[in-house]
C-alpha positions as CSV (number, residue, x, y, z in Angstrom):
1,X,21.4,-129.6,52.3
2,X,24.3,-127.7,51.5
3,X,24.1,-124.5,49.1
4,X,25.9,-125.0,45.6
5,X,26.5,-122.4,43.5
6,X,25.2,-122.5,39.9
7,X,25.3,-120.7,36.9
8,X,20.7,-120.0,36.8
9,X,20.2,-120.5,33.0
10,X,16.7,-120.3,32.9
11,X,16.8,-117.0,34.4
12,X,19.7,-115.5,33.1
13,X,20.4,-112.8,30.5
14,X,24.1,-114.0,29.2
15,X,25.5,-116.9,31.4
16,X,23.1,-116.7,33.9
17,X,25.9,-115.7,36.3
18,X,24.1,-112.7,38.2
19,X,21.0,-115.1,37.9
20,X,23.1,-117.9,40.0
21,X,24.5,-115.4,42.2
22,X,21.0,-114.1,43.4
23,X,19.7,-117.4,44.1
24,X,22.7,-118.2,46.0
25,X,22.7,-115.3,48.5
26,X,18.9,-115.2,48.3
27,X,19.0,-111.7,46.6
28,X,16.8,-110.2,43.5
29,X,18.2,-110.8,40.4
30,X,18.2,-107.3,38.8
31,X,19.8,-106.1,42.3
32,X,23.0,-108.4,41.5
33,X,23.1,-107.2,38.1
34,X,23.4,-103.8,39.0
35,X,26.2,-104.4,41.5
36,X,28.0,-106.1,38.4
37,X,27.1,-103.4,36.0
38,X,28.4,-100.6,38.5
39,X,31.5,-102.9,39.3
40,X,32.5,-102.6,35.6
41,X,31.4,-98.9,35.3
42,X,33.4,-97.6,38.5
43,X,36.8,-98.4,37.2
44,X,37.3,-102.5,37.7
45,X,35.6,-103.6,34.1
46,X,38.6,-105.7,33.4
47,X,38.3,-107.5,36.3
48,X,34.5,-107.6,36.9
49,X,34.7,-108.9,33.0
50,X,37.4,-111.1,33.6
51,X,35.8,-112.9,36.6
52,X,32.8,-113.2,34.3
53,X,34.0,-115.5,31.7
54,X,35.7,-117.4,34.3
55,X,32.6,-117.8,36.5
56,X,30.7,-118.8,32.7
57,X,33.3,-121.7,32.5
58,X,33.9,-122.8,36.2
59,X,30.7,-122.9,37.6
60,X,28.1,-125.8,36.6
61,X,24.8,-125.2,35.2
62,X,21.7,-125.5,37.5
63,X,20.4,-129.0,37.2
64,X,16.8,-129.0,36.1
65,X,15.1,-130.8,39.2
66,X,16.5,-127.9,41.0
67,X,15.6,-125.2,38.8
68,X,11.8,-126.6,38.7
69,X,11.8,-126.4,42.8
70,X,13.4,-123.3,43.0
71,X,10.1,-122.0,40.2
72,X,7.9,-124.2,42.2
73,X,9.5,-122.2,45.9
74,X,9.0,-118.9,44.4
75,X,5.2,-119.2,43.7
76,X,4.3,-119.3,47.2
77,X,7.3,-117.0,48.1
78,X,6.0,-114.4,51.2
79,X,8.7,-112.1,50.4
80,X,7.3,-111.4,46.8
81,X,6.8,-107.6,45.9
82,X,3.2,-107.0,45.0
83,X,4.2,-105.1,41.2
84,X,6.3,-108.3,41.0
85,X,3.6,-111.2,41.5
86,X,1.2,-108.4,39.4
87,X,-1.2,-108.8,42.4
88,X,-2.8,-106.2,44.9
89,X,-1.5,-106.6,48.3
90,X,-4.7,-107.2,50.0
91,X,-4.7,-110.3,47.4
92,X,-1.2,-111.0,48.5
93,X,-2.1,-110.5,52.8
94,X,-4.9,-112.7,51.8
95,X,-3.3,-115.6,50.3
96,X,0.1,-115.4,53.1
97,X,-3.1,-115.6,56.2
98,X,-4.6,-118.9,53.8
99,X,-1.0,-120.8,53.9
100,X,-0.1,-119.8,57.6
101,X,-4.0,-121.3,58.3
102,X,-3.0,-124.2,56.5
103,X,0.4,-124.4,58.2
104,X,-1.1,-123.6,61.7
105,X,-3.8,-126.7,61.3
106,X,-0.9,-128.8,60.0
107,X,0.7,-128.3,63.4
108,X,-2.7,-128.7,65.2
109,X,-3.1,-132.0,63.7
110,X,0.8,-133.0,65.1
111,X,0.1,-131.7,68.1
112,X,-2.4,-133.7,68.6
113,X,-0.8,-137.1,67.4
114,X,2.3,-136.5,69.8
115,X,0.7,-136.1,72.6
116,X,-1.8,-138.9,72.1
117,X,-1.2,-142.4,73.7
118,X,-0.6,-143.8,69.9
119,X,2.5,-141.7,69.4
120,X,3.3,-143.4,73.0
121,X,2.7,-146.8,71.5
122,X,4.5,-146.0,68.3
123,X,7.8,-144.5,70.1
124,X,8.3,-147.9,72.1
125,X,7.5,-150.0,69.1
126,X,10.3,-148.0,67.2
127,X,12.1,-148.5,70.7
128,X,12.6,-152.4,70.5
């Protein structure tokens, strides 16, 4: 799946420009608005406005479907900060060990199946 830039709506202040440009690079949205506020404060506001309004009219809006998985990704997002997700980090340890238990017996399980004589059976069926 290749990575479209959007303008992030839902999340956004203005356009949602900064908010688009986070979720592209995988940064924090108030991190990218700081560069953009600095940008315009250090000397290049023209231009850092300029590209703005251009980026507010070129760039698409984030389809819905996407936005509701990218809200849906975030929940169970390891790299959340615990003052972010308003939850101690012994809460937060506990709940990354629960989904790498649940990934880890996921992998059990298909582990199992490939190198059982049924995934044998199945491969030379699919084989024909």
């Amino acid at each position: 799946m290749s990575k479209i830039l959007y303008r992030d709506t839902k999340n956004g202040k203005l356009g949602g420009v900064c908010a688009g440009i986070a979720e592209y690079f995988g940064m924090e949205i108030w991190l990218v608005r700081i560069l953009a506020v600095s940008a315009f404060l250090l000397g290049v506001g023209f231009f850092a406005t300029l590209a703005y309004i251009a980026a507010c009219l070129i760039l698409d809006k984030m389809p819905e479907e996407r936005t509701q998985r990218q809200t849906t990704y975030k929940e169970h997002n390891v790299k959340q900060k615990p003052w972010q997700a308003g939850q101690p980090a012994e809460q937060i340890l506990r709940n990354v060990e629960s989904e790498l238990n649940g990934m880890e017996g996921n992998l059990r399980k298909m582990e199992a199946y490939v190198t059982s004589s049924a995934f044998n059976v199945d491969r030379e069926f699919k084989n024909l």
